[in-house]
C-alpha positions in Angstrom: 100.2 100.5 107.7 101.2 96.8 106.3 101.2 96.8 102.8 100.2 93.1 100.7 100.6 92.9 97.3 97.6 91.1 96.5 97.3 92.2 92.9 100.3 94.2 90.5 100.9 95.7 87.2 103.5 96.4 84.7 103.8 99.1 82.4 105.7 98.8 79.2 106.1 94.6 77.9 109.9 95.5 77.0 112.9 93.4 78.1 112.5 94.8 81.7 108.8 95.2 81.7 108.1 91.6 80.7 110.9 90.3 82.5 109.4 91.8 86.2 105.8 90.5 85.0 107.2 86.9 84.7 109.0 87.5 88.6 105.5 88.7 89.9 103.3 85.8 88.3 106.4 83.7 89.4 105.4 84.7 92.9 101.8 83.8 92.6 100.7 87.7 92.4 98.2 88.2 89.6 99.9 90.9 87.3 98.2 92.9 84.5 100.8 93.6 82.1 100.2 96.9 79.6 101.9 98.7 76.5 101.2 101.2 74.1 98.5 100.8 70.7 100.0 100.3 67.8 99.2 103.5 65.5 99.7 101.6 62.3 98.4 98.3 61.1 101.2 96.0 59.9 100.9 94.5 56.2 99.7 91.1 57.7 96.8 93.1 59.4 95.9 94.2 56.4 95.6 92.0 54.2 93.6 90.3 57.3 91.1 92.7 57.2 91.6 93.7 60.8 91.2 98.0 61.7 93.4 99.8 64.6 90.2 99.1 66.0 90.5 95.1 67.0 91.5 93.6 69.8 94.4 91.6 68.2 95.5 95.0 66.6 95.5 97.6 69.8 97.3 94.3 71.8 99.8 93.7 69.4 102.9 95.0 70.8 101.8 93.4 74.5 101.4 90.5 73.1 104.6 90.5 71.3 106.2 91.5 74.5 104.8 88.7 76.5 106.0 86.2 73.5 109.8 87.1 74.1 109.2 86.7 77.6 108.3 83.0 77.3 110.4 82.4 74.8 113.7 83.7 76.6 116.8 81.2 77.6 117.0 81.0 80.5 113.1 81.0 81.0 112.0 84.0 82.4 108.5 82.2 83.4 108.6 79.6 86.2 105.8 77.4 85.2 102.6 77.2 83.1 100.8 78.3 86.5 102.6 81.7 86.9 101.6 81.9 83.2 98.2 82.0 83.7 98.6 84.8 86.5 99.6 87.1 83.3 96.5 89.5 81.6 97.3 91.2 78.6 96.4 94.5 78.4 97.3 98.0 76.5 97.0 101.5 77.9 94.0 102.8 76.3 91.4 100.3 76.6 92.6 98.7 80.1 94.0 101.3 82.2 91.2 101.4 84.4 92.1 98.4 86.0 95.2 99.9 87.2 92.4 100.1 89.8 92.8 97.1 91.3 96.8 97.3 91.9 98.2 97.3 95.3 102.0 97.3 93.0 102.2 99.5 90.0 105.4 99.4 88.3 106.8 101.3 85.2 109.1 100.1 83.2 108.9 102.1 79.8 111.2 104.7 78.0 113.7 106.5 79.7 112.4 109.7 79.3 111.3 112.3 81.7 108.2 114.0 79.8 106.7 110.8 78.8 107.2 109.4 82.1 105.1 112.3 83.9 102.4 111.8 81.8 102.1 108.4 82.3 102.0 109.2 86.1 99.4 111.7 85.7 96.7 109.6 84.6 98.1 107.1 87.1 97.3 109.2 89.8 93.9 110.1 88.4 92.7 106.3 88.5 95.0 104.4 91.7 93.7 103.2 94.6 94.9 106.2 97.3 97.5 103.0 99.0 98.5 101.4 95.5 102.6 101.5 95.5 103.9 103.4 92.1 106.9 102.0 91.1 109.6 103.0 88.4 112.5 100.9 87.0 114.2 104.1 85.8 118.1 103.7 86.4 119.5 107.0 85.3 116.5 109.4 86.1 116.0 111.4 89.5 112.9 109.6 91.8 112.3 113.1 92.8 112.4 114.7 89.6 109.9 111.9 88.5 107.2 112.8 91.3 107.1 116.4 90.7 103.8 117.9 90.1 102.1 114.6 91.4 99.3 114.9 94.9 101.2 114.2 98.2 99.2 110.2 98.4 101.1 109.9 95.7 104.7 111.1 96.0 104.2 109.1 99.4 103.9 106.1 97.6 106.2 106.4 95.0 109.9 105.0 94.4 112.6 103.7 92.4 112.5 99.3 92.4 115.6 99.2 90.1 115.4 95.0 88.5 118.2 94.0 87.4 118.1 91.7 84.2 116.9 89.5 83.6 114.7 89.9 86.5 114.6 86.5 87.6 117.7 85.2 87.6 119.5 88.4 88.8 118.1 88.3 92.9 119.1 91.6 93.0 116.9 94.9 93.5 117.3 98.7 94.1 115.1 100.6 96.1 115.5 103.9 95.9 112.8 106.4 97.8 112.7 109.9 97.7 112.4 112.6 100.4 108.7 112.0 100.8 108.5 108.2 100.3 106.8 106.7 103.3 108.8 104.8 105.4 105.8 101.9 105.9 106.0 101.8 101.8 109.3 100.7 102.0 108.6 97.7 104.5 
């Protein structure tokens, strides 16, 4: 099988996260780009008037993510174009359209546990080809995959960036035992 990447997403707007969002849209891939809801409003919120409820609230931290991004020396985003390739999302009320991804990547926390879990519901809503990525430099790729379905520990591997993402040309790829070889082309 040939595999396109017609569509991606990133998970976790961090250094890394937003920094690999900018290199996709810099490609001309469409890339949803996703992070946590904020479980607290901020005093500015507040005194807004906004609930953990609004829009602005739950995509605070994405937002605030994607800021640094375009705001980073050297730029991480090649042009107003790729800009506009970016949607803003967070993982409760747009993980659904992880759906549409043929390239998932995950760039959050380096922990195990919280890394599982995210695959877990990955798995549950992936399309049965999508690639499943992590930027993990220190944590096992097969240690990461346990307890996932065969699709996808077939499809899943390591795509180390190196930062930033886009003026670093330099990227580690690191299957596992049951990586495909076609998801590696």
């Amino acid at each position: 099988m040939n595999y396109q990447i017609r569509n991606a997403a990133v998970i976790g707007s961090g250094t890394m996260g937003g920094g690999i969002a900018a290199l996709l849209a810099g490609l001309g891939i469409p890339t949803l780009l996703l992070d946590i809801v904020p479980k607290e409003l901020t005093p500015e919120e507040q005194a807004a008037g906004l609930t953990l409820e609004d829009r602005a609230v739950r995509n605070r931290i994405v937002e605030a993510g994607w800021k640094a991004v375009t705001k980073a020396r050297p730029p991480a985003v090649l042009s107003e174009a790729s800009k506009q390739l970016i949607d803003l999302g967070n993982l409760e009320d747009d993980f659904d359209k992880l759906a549409e991804a043929d390239l998932i990547i995950e760039a959050i926390v380096e922990n195990l546990e919280i890394k599982r879990g995210l695959y877990a519901r990955i798995e549950n809503v992936r399309s049965k080809n999508a690639i499943v990525a992590t930027n993990t430099s220190g944590l096992p790729i097969h240690a990461l995959a346990e307890g996932r379905d065969q699709g996808f520990r077939e499809h899943f591997l390591g795509m180390h960036f190196f930062n930033p993402p886009r003026w670093l040309k330099l990227l580690e790829v690191i299957p596992h035992t049951e990586t495909l070889p076609e998801v590696l082309n």
